[in-house]
C-alpha positions as CSV (number, residue, x, y, z in Angstrom):
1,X,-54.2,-18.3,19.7
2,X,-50.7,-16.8,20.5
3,X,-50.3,-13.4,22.0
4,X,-48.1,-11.3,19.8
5,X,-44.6,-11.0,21.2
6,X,-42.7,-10.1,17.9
7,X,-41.5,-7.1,17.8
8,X,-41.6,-4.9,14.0
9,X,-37.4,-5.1,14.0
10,X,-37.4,-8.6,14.8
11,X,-40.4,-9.2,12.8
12,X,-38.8,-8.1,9.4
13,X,-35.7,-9.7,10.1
14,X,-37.4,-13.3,11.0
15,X,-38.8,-12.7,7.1
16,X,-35.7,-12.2,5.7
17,X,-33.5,-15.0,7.0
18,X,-36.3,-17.0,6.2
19,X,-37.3,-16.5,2.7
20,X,-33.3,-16.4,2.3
21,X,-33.4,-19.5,3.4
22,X,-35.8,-20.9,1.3
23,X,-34.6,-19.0,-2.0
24,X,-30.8,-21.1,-0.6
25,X,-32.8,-24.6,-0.7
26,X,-34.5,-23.7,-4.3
27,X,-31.6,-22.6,-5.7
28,X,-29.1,-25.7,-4.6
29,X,-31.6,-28.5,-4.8
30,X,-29.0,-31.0,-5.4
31,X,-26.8,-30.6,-2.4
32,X,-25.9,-32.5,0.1
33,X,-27.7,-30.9,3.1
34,X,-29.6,-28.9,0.4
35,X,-32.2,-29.7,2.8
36,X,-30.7,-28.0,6.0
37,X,-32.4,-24.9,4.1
38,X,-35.9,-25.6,4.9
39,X,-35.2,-24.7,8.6
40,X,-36.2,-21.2,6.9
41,X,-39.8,-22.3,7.2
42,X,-39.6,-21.5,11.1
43,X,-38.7,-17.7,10.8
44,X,-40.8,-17.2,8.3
45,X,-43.6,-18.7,9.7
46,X,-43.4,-17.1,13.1
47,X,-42.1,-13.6,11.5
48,X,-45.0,-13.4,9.7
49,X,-47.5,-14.5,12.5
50,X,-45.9,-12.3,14.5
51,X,-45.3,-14.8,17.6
52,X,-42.4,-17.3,18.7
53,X,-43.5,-19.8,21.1
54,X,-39.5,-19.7,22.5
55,X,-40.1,-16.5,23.2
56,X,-43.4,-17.6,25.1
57,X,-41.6,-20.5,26.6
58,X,-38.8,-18.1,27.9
59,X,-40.9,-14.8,28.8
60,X,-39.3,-12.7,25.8
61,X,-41.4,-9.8,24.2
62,X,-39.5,-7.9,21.7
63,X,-43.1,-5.9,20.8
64,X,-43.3,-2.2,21.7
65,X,-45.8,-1.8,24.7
66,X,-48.5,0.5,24.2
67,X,-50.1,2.4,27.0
């Protein structure tokens, strides 16, 4: 499994865009690029398991350290 590297901040915000997202592609179905929308499944997905595997990939932690 994936260390946590999501910080609380980042976390919440990851949520947000991406059930905005989401809500965007149910609400305008019959778009064009209505489908562009479900690129919200990515923040959502890693807000709420609390890791990015860019972040991993680049060495970013945005999680408070504890000591």
């Amino acid at each position: 499994m994936l260390a946590k590297n999501v910080g609380s901040i980042d976390r919440v915000l990851r949520i947000v865009v991406g059930v905005a997202l989401l809500l965007g592609f149910a609400l305008n179905m019959g778009g064009a690029y209505s489908w562009l929308y479900l690129i919200g499944i990515v923040p959502l997905a890693t807000g709420l398991m609390s890791t990015c595997p860019l972040y991993a990939i680049i060495g970013v932690n945005t999680c408070s350290t504890k000591k």
